[in-house]
C-alpha positions as CSV (number, residue, x, y, z in Angstrom):
1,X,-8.4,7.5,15.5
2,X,-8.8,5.8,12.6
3,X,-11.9,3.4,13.5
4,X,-13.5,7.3,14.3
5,X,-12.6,8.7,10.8
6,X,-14.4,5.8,9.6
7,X,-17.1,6.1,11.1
8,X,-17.7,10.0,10.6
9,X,-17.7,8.8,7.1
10,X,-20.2,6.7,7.2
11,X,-22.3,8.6,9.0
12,X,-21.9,11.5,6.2
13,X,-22.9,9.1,3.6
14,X,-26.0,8.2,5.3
15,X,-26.8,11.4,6.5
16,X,-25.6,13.1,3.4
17,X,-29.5,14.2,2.0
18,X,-31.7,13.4,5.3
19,X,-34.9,15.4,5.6
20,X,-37.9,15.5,6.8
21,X,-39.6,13.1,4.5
22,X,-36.7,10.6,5.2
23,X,-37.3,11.2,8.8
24,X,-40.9,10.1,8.4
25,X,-40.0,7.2,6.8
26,X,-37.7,6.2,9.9
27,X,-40.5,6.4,12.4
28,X,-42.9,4.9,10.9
29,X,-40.4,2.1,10.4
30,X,-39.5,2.3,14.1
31,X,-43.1,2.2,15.3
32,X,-43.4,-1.2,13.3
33,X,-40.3,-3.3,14.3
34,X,-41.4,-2.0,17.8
35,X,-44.5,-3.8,17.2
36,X,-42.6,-6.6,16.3
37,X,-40.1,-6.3,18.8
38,X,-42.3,-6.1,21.8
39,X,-43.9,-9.5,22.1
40,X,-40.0,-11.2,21.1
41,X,-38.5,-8.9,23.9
42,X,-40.8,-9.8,27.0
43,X,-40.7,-13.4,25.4
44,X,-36.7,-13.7,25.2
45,X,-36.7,-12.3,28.4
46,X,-38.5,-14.9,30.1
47,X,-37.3,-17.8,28.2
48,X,-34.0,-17.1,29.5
49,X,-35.0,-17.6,32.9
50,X,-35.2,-13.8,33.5
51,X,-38.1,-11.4,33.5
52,X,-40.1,-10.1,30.5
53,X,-38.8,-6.2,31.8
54,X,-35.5,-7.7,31.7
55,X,-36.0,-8.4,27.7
56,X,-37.7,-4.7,27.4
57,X,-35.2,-2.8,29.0
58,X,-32.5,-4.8,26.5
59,X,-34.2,-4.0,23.8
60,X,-34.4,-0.3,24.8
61,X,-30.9,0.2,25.3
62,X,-29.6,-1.9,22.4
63,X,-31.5,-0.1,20.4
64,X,-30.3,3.2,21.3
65,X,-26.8,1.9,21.5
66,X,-26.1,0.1,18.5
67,X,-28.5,2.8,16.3
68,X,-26.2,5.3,17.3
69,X,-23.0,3.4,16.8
70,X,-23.7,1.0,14.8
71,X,-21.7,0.4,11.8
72,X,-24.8,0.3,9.4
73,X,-28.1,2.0,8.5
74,X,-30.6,-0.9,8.7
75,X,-29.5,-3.1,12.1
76,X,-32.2,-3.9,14.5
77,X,-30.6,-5.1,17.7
78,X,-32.1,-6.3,21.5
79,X,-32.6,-9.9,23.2
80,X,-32.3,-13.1,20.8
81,X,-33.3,-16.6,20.7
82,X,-29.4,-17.9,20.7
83,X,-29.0,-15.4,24.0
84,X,-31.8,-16.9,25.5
85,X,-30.1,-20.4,25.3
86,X,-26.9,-19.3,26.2
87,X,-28.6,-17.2,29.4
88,X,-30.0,-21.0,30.1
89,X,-26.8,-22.2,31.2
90,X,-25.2,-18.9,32.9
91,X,-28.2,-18.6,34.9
92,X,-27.8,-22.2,36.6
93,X,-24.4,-22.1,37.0
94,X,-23.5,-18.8,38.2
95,X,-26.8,-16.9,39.0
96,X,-28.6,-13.6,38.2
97,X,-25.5,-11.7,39.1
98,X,-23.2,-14.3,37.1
99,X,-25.2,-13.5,33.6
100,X,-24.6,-9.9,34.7
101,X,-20.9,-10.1,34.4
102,X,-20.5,-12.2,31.8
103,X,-23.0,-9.8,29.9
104,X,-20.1,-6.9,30.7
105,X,-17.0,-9.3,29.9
106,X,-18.9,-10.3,26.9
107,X,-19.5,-6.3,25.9
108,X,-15.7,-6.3,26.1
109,X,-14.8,-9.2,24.2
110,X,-16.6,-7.8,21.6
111,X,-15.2,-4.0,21.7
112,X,-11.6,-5.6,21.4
113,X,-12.3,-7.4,18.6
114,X,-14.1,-4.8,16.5
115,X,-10.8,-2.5,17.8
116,X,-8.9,-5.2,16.1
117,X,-10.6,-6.1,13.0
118,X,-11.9,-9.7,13.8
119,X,-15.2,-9.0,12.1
120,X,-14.0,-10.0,8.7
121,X,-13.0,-13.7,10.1
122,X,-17.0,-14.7,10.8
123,X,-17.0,-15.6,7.3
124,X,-14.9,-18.4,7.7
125,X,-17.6,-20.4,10.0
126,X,-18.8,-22.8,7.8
127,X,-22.8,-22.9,6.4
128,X,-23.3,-26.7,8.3
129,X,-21.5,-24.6,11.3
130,X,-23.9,-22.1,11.8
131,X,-26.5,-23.9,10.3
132,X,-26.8,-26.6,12.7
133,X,-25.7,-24.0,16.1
134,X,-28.9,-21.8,14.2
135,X,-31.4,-25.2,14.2
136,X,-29.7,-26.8,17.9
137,X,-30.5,-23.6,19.8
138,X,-34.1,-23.4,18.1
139,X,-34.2,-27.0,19.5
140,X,-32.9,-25.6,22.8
141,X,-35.6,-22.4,23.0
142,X,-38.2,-25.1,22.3
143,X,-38.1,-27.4,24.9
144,X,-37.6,-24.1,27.9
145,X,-40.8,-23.4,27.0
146,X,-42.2,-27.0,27.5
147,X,-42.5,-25.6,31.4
148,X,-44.5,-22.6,30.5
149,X,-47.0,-24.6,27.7
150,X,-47.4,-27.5,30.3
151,X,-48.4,-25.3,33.2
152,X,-45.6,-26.5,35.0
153,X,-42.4,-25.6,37.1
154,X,-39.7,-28.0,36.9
155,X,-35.3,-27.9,38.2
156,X,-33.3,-26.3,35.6
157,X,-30.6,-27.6,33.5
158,X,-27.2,-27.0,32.3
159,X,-28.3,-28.5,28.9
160,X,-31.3,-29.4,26.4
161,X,-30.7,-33.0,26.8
162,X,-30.3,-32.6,30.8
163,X,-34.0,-30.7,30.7
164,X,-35.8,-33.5,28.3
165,X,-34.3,-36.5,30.7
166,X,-35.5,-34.2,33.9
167,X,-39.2,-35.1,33.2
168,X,-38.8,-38.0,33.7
169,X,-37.5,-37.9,37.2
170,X,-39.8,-34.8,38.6
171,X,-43.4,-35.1,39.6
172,X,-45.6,-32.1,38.1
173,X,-49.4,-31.4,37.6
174,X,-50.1,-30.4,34.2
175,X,-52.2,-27.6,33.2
176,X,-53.9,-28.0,30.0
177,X,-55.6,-24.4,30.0
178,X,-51.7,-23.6,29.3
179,X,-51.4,-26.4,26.0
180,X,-54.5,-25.2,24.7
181,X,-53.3,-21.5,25.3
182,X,-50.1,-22.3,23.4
183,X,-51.7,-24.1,20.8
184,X,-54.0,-21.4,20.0
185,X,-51.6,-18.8,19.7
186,X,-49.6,-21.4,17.4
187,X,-52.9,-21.7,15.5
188,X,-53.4,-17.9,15.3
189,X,-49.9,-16.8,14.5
190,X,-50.3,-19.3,11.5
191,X,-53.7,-17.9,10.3
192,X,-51.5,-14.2,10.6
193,X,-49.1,-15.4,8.4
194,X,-51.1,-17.3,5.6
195,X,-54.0,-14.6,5.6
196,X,-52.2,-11.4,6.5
197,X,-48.7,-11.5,6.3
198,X,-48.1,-7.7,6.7
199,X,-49.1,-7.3,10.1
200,X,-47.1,-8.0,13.2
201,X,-48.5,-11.7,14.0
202,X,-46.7,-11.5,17.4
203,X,-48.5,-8.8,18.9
204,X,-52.3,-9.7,17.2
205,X,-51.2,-13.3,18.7
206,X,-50.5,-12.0,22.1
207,X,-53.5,-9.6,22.1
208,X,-56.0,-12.2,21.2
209,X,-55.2,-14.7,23.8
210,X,-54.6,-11.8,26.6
211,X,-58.6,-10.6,25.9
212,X,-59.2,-14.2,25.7
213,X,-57.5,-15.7,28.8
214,X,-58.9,-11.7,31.0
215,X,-62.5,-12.5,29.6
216,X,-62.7,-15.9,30.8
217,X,-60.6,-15.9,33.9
218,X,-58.6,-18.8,33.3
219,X,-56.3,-20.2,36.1
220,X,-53.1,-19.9,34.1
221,X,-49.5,-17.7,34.9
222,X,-49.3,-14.6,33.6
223,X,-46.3,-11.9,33.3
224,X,-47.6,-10.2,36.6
225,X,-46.3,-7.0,37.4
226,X,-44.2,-4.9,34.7
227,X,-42.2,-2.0,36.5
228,X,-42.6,1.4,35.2
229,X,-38.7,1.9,35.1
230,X,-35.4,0.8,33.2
231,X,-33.7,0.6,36.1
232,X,-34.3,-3.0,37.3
233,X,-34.2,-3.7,41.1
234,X,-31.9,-6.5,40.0
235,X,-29.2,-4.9,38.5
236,X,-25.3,-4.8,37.9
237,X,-22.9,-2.7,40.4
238,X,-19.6,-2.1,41.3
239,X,-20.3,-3.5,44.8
240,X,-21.7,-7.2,43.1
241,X,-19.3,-7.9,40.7
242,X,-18.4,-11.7,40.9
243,X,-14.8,-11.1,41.3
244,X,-14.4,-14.5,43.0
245,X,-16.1,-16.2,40.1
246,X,-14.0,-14.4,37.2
247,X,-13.1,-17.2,35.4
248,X,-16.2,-18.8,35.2
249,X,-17.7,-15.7,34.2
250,X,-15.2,-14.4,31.7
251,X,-15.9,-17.9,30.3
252,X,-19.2,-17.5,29.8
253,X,-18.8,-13.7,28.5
254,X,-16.3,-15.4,25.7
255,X,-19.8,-17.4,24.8
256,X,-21.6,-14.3,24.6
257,X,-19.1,-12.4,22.6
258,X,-18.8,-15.4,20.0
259,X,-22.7,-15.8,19.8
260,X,-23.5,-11.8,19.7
261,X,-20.5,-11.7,16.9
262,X,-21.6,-14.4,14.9
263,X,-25.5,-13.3,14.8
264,X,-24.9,-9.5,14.6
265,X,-22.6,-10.4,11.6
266,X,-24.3,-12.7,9.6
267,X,-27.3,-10.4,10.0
268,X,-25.6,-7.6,9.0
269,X,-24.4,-9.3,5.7
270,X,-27.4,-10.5,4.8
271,X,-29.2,-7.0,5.6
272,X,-26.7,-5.1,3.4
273,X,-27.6,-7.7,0.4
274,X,-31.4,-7.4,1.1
275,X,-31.1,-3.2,1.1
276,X,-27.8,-2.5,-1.1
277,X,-26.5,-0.5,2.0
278,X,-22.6,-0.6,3.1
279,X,-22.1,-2.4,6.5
280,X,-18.6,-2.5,8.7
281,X,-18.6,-5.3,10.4
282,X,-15.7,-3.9,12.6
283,X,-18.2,-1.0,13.7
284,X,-20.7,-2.9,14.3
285,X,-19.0,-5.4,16.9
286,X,-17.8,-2.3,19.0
287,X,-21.5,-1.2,18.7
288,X,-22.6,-4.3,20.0
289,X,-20.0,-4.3,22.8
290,X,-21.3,-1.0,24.0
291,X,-24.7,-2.5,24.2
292,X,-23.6,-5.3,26.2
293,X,-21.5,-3.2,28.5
294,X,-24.4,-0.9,29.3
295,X,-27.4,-3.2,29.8
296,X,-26.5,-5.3,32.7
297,X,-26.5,-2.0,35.0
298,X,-29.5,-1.4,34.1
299,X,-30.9,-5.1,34.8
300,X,-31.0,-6.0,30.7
301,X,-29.7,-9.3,29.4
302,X,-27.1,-10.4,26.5
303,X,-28.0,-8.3,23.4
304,X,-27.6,-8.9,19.7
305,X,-28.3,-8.1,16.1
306,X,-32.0,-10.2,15.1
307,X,-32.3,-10.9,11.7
308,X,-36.6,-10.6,12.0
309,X,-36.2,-7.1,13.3
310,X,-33.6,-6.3,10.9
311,X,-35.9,-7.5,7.9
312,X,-39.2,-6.1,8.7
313,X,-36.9,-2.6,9.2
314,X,-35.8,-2.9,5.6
315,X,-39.0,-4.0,4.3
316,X,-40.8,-0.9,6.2
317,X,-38.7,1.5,4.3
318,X,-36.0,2.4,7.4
319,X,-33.6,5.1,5.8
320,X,-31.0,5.9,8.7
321,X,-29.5,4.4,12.3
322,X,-32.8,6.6,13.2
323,X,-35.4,3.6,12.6
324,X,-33.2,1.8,15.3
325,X,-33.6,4.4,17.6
326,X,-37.3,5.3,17.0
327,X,-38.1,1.5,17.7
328,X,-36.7,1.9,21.4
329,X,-38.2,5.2,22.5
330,X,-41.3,3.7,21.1
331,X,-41.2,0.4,23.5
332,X,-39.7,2.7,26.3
333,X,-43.3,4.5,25.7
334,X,-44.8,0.7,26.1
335,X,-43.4,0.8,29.7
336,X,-45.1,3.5,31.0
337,X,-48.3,3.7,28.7
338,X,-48.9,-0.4,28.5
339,X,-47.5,-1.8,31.7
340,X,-51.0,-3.0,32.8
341,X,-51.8,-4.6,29.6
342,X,-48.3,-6.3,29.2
343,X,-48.5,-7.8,33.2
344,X,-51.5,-9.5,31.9
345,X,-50.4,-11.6,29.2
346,X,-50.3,-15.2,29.8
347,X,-47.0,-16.6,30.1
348,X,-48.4,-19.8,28.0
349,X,-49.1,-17.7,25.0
350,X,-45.8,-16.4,24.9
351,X,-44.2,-20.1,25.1
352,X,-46.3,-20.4,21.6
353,X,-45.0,-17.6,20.0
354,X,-41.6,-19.1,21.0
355,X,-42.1,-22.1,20.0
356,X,-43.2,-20.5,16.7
357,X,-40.4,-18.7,16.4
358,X,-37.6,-21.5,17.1
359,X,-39.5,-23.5,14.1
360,X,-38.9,-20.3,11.9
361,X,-35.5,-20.2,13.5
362,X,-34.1,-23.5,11.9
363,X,-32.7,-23.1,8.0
364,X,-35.4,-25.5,6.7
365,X,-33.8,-24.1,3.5
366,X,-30.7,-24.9,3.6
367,X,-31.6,-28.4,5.2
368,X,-33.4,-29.0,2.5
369,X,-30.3,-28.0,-0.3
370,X,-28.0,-30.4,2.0
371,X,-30.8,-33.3,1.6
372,X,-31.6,-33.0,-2.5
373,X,-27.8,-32.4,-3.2
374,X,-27.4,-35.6,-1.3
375,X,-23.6,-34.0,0.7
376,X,-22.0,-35.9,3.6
377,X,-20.0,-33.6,4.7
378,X,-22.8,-31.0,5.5
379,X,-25.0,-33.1,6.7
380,X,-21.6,-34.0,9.2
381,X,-21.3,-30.3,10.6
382,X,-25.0,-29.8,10.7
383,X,-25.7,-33.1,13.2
384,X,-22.6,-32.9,15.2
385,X,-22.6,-29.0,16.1
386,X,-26.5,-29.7,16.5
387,X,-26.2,-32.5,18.9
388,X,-23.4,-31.0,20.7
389,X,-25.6,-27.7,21.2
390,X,-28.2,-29.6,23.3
391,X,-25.9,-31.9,24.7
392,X,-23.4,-29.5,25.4
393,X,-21.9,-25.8,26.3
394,X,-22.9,-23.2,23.1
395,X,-19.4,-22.4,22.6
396,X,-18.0,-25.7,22.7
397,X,-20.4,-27.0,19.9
398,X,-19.2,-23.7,18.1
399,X,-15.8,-25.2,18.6
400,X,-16.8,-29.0,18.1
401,X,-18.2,-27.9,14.3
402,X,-15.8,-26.0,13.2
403,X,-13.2,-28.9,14.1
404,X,-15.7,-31.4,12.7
405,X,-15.9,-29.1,9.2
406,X,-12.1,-28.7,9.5
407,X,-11.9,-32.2,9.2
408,X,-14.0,-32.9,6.3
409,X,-13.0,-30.0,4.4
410,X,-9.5,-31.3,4.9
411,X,-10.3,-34.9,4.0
412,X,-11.7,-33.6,1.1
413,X,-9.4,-31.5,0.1
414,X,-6.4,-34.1,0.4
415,X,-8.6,-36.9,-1.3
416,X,-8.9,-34.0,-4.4
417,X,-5.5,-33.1,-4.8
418,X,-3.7,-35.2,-7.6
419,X,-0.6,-36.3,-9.8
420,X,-0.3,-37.4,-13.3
421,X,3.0,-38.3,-14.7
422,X,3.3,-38.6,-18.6
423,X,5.5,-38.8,-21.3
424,X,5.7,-36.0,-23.8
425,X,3.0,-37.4,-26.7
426,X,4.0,-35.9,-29.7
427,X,0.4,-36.7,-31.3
428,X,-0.4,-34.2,-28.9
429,X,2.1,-31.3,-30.3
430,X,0.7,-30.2,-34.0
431,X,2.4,-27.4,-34.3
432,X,5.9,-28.5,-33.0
433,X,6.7,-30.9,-36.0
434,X,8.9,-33.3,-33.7
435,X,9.6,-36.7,-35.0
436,X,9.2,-37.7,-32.2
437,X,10.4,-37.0,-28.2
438,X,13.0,-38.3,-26.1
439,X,11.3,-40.6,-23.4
440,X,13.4,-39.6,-20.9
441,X,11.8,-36.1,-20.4
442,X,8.4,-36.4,-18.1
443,X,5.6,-34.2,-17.6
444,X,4.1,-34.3,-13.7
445,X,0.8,-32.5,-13.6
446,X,-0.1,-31.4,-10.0
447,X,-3.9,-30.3,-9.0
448,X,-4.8,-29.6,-5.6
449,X,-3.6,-28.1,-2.8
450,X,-0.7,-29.0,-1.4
451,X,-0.2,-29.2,2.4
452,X,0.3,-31.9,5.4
453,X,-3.4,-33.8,4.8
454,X,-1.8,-35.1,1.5
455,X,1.9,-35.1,1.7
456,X,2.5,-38.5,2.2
457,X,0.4,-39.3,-1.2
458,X,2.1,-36.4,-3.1
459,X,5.6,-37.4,-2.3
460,X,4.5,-41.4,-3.7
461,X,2.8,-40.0,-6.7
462,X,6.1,-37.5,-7.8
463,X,8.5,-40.1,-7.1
464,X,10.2,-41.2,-10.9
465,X,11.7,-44.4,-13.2
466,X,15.3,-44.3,-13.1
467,X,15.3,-43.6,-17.0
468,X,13.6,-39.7,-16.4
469,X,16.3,-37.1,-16.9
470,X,13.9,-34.1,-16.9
471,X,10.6,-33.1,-15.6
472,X,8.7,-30.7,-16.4
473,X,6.5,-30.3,-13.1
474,X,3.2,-28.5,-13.7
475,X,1.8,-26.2,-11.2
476,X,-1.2,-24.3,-12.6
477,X,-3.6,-25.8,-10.4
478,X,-1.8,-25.9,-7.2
479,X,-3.8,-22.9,-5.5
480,X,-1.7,-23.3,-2.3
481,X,0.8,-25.0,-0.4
482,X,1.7,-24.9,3.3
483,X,5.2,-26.0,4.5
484,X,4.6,-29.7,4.5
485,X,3.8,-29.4,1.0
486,X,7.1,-27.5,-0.4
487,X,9.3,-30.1,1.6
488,X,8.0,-32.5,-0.4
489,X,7.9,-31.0,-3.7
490,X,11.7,-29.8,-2.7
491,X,12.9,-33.3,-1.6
492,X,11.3,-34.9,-5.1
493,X,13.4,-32.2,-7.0
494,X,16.4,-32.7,-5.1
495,X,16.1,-36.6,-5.2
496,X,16.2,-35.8,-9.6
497,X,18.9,-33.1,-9.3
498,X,20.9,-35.5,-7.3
499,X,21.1,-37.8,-10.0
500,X,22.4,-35.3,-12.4
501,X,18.3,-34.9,-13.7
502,X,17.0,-31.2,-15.0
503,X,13.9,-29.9,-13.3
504,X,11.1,-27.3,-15.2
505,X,8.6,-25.8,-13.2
506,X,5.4,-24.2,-14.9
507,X,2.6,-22.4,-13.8
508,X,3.2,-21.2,-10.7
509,X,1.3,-18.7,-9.3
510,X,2.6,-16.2,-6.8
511,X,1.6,-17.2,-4.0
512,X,3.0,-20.7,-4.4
513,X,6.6,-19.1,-5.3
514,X,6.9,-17.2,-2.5
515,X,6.9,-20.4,-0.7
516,X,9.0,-22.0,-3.1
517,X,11.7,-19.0,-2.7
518,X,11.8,-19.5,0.9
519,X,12.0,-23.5,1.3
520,X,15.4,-22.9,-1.5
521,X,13.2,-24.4,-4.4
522,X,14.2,-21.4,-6.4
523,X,18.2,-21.2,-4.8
524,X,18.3,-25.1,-5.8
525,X,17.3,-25.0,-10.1
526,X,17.9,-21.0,-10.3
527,X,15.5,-18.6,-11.8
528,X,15.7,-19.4,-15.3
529,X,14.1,-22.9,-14.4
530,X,10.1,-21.2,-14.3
531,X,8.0,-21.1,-17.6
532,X,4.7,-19.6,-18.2
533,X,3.4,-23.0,-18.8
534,X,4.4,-26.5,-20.0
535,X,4.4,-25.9,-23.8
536,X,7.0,-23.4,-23.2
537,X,9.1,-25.9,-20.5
538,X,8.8,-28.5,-23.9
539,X,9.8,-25.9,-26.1
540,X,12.9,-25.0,-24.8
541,X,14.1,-28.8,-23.5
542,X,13.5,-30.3,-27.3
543,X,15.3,-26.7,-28.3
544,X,17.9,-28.1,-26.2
545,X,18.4,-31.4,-27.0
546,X,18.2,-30.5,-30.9
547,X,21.2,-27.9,-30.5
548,X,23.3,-29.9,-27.8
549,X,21.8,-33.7,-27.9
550,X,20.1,-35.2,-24.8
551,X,22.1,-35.8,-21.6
552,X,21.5,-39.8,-21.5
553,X,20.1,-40.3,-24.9
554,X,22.3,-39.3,-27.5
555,X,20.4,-41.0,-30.0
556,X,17.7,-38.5,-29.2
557,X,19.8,-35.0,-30.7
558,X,19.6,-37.2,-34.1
559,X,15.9,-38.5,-34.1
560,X,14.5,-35.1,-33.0
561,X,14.1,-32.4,-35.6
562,X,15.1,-28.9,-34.6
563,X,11.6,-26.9,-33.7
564,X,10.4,-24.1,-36.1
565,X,9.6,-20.7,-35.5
566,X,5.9,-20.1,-33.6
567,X,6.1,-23.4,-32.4
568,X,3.8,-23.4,-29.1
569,X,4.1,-27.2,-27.6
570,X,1.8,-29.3,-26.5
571,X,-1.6,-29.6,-24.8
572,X,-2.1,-31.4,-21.6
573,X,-4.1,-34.8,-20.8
574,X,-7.5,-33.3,-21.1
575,X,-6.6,-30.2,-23.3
């Protein structure tokens, strides 16, 4: 109930002045990401073994799905390169009906976790993560379309790596009316992006090389028949459901649900920084779980948000969830009015404007950032979840990166985290006038994280010279500490109470007491122990030792002056 209160909310927001001039501005937004939209849809279609209506009808229903429920204004959704390499692998090992039902289990998979808020946790992937999954499938939708550009029909594959090495092995005939068709429509998709960048390159590629290849009757395949319906004759029912094969399938539906979450998301951030509009990421994974439900009866494939669509919707002025909705009645129109014109187009020229479209897929950008800045641990996450993407399952080189970046990031992390033990410096306290300090009273200064990657280091590091009687331990840059962490920071405060020592802690930010508190850090040197920081820890130990004398040095209540009023303390190594 209160996912719908949420939602009726931000629908009023965007709805809140809509008129007709607004609604203009939708459709002719809508008519150009369908432009855009219907070359990648009959392309995404096919490269995923399936059928160019099988992209179309996608598109159509995703469009009207998620633009209705969407949980932002600007969101362009339908087939994708990363479902195209995913379908890959569904399609050889469970079949046209298997990539049905994983399409539904994935739909579900993603309703449950918009109903439970996961859409907030995709921002803990890491950059390399997605960065090398974004450049391994590109890698992936390239070499699919190596059949289609070389003429040629050759076995499927479970993997990238398993398609390359199968070339090897097959005998084939190539057709180089098909390279030259795909290099053309490289060519002219380059030309359309130097020289006139505001058109939709796709669709003038496509068109060209249609008249082109229809002119001069060349011997190459084309889409062939495009079925004036959106119900496919190869579709999802009750009475085909792979029951037999469920785990398998809701396997593969978990890769779909991961894939659609992860693209729909980070399109959906970057969309709301491009346009300044609010975006639930929540909403927006139900949305795109309704999407996924509903296409497979209907014959569609695995659906997601695109972050091309989304832009050139922005960048056309879209206002509303309407421009969303506009775009698919528009390429629903396409199926009736342009069927003839869309069977003809040669299935070479749309392996070029997938080829061209993997190259834009990969983060050249961020590749580039990784290489100047000269980082390991990127480049890491980036090669292994890239290699394992073509080597592997998708959702296991999700799962392989994020371990591999776990890893670094914990390396790194331990290797940062730090202890410096000191005396107190007098030189160092101006404004405490102190003849000078006992030398049995040590300052440890902690930085870093605490937890189980560094423990073992930490505990060496805090462990003190029989002649300390009282640290002060400083804690202002200790962000964190797990359980691991505390036991040893509690054992190396024990170890000094135990031998009749004082402990001080300063700095400790609350988050890092509330751990303290439960381990019995706080039960074991009581409250009045914690300080705002170490000058004020100092202040009161010298205050101490001045009124009472020290407890092993008594030579030290004679030697030390008593402190005057406003005294502050000291200054740390480093200031």
């Amino acid at each position: 109930m209160a996912r719908w209160s949420i939602f009726l909310q931000l629908l009023r927001r965007e709805f809140a002045d809509y008129n007709g001039i607004r609604f203009r501005q939708d459709l002719f937004a809508g008519i150009t990401v369908a432009a855009v939209c219907l070359p990648l849809a009959l392309a995404y279609g096919i490269a995923g073994g399936m059928t160019a209506a099988a992209g179309l009808v996608t598109a159509i229903f995703a469009g009207i799905i998620t633009g209705a429920l969407g949980g932002t204004s600007f969101q362009m959704s339908g087939p994708t390169g990363a479902m195209s390499a995913v379908l890959l692998v569904i399609l050889h090992r469970n079949g046209i009906i298997g990539v049905y039902g994983a399409t539904l289990m994935g739909g579900m998979f993603l309703v449950l976790m918009g109903v439970f808020r996961f859409g907030h946790y995709v921002v803990y992937i890491p950059t390399p993560v997605i960065t090398g999954f974004t450049c391994g499938i590109a890698l992936i939708i390239g070499i699919s379309q190596l059949d289609p550009m070389l003429g040629v029909h050759t076995p499927s594959a479970e993997t990238g790596i398993g398609k390359i090495l199968g070339y090897g092995t097959n005998t084939y005939t190539v057709n180089f009316i098909a390279i030259g068709m795909t290099i053309a429509t490289i060519v002219v998709l380059w030309l359309c992006n130097r020289l006139f960048p505001r058109i939709p390159d796709a669709l003038v590629a496509m068109g060209i090389m249609t008249a082109i290849s229809w002119v001069l009757a060349l011997p190459i395949d084309r889409i062939t028949v495009l079925p004036h319906t959106i119900l496919l004759q190869d579709h999802l029912s009750f009475n085909t459901i792979p029951w037999a094969a469920f785990s398998d399938i809701s396997a593969a539906g978990i890769t779909i649900a991961l894939l659609a979450a992860i693209e729909s998301l980070m399109t959906g951030t970057a969309g709301a920084a491009m346009s300044g509009k609010p975006f639930d990421p929540d909403q927006e994974l139900i949305a795109q779980g309704a999407a996924n439900m509903v296409v497979p009866w209907f014959g569609g494939v695995p659906s997601s948000a695109a972050i091309s669509r989304t832009a050139v919707a922005i960048r056309s002025g879209a206002q509303t969830r309407v421009t969303s909705i506009m775009h698919a009645l528009v390429l629903l129109a396409g199926i009736f009015l342009l069927g003839p014109l869309i069977a003809a187009i040669p299935i070479s020229a749309l392996a070029g404007v997938l080829l061209w479209t993997a190259w834009n897929m990969c983060d050249w950008q961020t590749l580039r950032r990784f290489w100047h800045a000269k980082l390991t641990h990127p480049w890491v996450g980036v090669l292994v979840t890239l290699g394992a993407t073509v080597v592997l399952d998708l959702s296991q080189a999700i799962v392989i990166g994020i371990a591999v970046s776990a890893l670094a990031h914990l390396r790194h992390a331990s290797e940062a985290a730090s202890v410096t033990v000191t005396t107190v410096d007098a030189t160092r306290m101006p404004t405490a006038h102190y003849a000078s300090t006992c030398p049995g009273v040590r300052i440890a200064y902690i930085n870093g994280a605490l937890f189980f990657g560094n423990a073992v280091a930490i505990r060496e590091q805090l462990a003190q010279d029989d002649d300390c009687h009282t640290l002060v331990i400083s804690m202002r840059g200790v962000p964190s500490l797990d359980m691991q962490g505390a036991d040893v920071l509690h054992d190396a405060i024990r170890r000094l109470l135990g031998n009749d020592g004082i402990v001080y802690l300063a700095g400790v930010q609350p988050g890092v007491r509330t751990v303290l508190d439960k381990v019995g850090v706080t039960r074991d040197i009581g409250e009045t122990q914690y300080n705002w920081d170490v000058a004020s820890a100092i202040q009161r130990i010298h205050d101490e030792i001045a009124m009472h004398g020290c407890l092993r040095c008594e030579e030290c209540a004679t030697q030390i002056a008593r402190p005057t009023a406003g005294d502050t303390g000291i200054h740390p190594p480093g200031g």
